[in-house]
C-alpha positions, 0 to 999 in steps of 0.5 A: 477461496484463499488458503488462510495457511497462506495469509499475511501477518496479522499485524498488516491485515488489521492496518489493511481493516483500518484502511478499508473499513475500520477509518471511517467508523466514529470513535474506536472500533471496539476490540470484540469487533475486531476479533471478530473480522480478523478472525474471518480471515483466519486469525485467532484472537491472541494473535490479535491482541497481541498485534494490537499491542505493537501497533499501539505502541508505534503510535498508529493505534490509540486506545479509547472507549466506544460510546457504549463504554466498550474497549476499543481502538482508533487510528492515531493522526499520523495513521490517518495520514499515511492511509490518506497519502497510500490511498493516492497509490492504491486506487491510482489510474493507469500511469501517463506516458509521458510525465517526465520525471523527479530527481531527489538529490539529497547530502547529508553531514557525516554527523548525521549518517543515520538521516542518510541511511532513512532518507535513502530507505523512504525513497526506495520505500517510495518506489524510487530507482537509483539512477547514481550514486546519491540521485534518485529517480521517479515518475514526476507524479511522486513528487508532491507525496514524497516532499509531503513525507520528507517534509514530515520526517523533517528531512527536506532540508538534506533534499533538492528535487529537479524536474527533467526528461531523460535525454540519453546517451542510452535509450530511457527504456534501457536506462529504466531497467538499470535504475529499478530491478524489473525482474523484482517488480515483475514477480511481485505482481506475478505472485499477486496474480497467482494468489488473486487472480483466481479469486476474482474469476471465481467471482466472476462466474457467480450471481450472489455475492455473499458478505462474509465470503466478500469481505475475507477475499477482499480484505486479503487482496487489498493487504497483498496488493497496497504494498505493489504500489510502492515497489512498483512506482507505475512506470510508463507502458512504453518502457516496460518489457512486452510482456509486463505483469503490472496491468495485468494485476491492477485490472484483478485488484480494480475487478475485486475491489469493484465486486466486493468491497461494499459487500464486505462493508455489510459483514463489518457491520459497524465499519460503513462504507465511505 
């Protein structure tokens, strides 16, 4: 249903199995199975390989031996954490109006500038807004996932948190679009409808779900979408321009994972629904 010319790196996708399936397999996945799932989303087998090269030597893939002794890979500690800590934000409901928010107000010695640079490249990866020069902003649910993180980087101690509500002088709607690039945001989740929101009314006016045609639209919509959550850190409706794609988009990634995530848990064989 979607041009594979169109996909995403394969490096991604095969991170996007292991979130979806391949985690919840005991002992690595073997590299022949991989192959194979990666090749029904239309990547060939050296470009896997050579993805699984990268990934293994990021540290987030290990290599092992399934007990039938074939060459195989599993996620690492730390890749296990991050799928646990992205699963919070992909399979998130619906934002709150009224959660207040979380400031990260954070100083680092001129020593250690590289920490400054990283700090401010994990808060923005976060889905946090600049609301100055050095204060940070979110939604206030964000807070124990991003204290979680800096604490493992070992940046908490350049960080102090404050909870608080905006109080103006200018209206929190006008303040929001100063502190996050809206327009930006707003086209992420428009290319996301414009390349899924198809698919799933496809799947819509079908009976019959097959497998393998489940698994490729699925595996691909959730590697589009896990990214959406974080450039978008789910700001309350109320703030947001009338018209704000952001729902709109959450609801086909839900319809899809709803149709057809199981299904394509019956094509990866091996890799069992949790």
């Amino acid at each position: 249903m979607i041009n594979v010319s169109d996909q995403p790196a394969p490096r991604s996708l095969i991170v996007t199995l292991y979130g979806a399936y391949g985690r919840f397999v005991p002992g690595p996945v073997p590299v022949a199975e991989l192959i194979r799932l990666l090749a029904a989303a239309g990547v060939d087998a050296p470009s896997v390989r050579s993805s699984v090269s990268r990934l293994k030597r990021r540290g987030l893939l290990l290599p092992g031996r399934t007990a039938q002794g074939a060459a195989g890979y599993e996620l690492s500690p730390e890749a296990r954490q991050l799928l646990d800590d992205g699963d919070r934000r992909i399979y998130a409901a619906g934002p709150s109006d009224d959660e207040g928010w979380v400031l990260a107000v954070f100083s680092v010695p001129e020593s250690e500038r590289q920490k400054r640079h990283i700090l401010r490249s994990r808060l923005s990866g976060l889905g946090f807004g600049t609301a100055a020069p050095g204060v940070w902003i979110a939604p206030a649910r964000l807070y124990e996932e991003t204290r979680h993180i800096l604490g493992r980087l070992r940046l908490d101690p350049y960080v102090d948190f404050f909870r608080g509500e905006h109080l103006g002088f200018a209206a929190t709607a006008d303040a929001v679009a100063r502190w996050w690039d809206l327009t930006a945001i707003a086209k992420e989740h428009e290319a996301f409808l414009d390349r899924h929101a198809r698919v799933l009314a496809d799947w819509e006016r079908r009976a019959d779900t097959p497998p393998e045609e489940a698994y490729r639209d699925y595996l691909l919509a959730l590697d589009s979408w896990r990214h959406l959550p974080y450039v978008d850190p789910g700001l309350p409706a109320r703030l947001l321009p009338r018209d704000w794609p952001g729902a709109r988009s959450a609801e086909v990634f839900r319809g899809l994972h709803a149709r057809l995530r199981d299904a394509g848990a019956e094509f990866a064989g091996v890799m069992n629904s949790s």
